[in-house]
C-alpha positions, -999 to +999 in steps of 0.1 A: -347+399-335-359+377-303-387+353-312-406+345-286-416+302-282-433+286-253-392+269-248-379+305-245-405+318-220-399+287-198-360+285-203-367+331-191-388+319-160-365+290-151-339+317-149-354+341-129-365+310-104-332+298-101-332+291-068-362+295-057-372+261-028-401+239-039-428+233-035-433+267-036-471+293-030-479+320-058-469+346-035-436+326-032-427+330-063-433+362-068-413+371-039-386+354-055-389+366-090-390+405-073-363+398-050-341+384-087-356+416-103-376+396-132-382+413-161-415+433-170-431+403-191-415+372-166-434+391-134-467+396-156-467+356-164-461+347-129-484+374-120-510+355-142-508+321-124-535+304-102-534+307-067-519+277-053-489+255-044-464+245-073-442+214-065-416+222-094-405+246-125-429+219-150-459+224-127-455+262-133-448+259-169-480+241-174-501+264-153-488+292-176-498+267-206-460+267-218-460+227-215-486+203-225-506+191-192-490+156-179-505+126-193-524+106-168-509+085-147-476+109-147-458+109-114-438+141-105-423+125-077-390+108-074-388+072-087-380+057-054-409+075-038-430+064-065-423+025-058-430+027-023-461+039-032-465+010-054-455-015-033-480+000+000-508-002-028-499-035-039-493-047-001-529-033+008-546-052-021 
């Protein structure tokens, strides 16, 4: 019997976006996830997503409420991007 967990669904949609260039629009992915032949329920929960731009797999996850939101203060860009970032703040204060 398949038991269905918010670890499955993601691992399924991480699948089916294999692939797939970020950041990426709605209609994007659903090109994407058509083009792969997603199943029935992957192309309903992609269906279901907000209209918008999604910079990685996580981003989608947690617009589909399969992962917990990022705490604040979470970066979701590279380390090395994020110290620059740092450092032009810090430079500017």
């Amino acid at each position: 019997m398949y038991r269905r967990t918010s670890r499955t669904d993601l691992a399924r949609i991480g699948q089916v976006l294999a692939g797939l260039t970020y950041p990426a629009a709605k209609w994007q992915i659903i090109a994407h996830a058509d083009h792969y032949g997603a199943d029935s329920l992957s192309a309903a929960q992609l269906w279901s997503l907000p209209v918008g731009t999604y910079l990685d797999l996580t981003a989608i996850g947690v617009a589909l409420g399969l992962l917990p939101r990022p705490a604040p203060g979470y970066r979701q860009q590279p380390r090395i991007q994020a110290a620059a970032a740092d450092q032009a703040r810090d430079a500017d204060a």
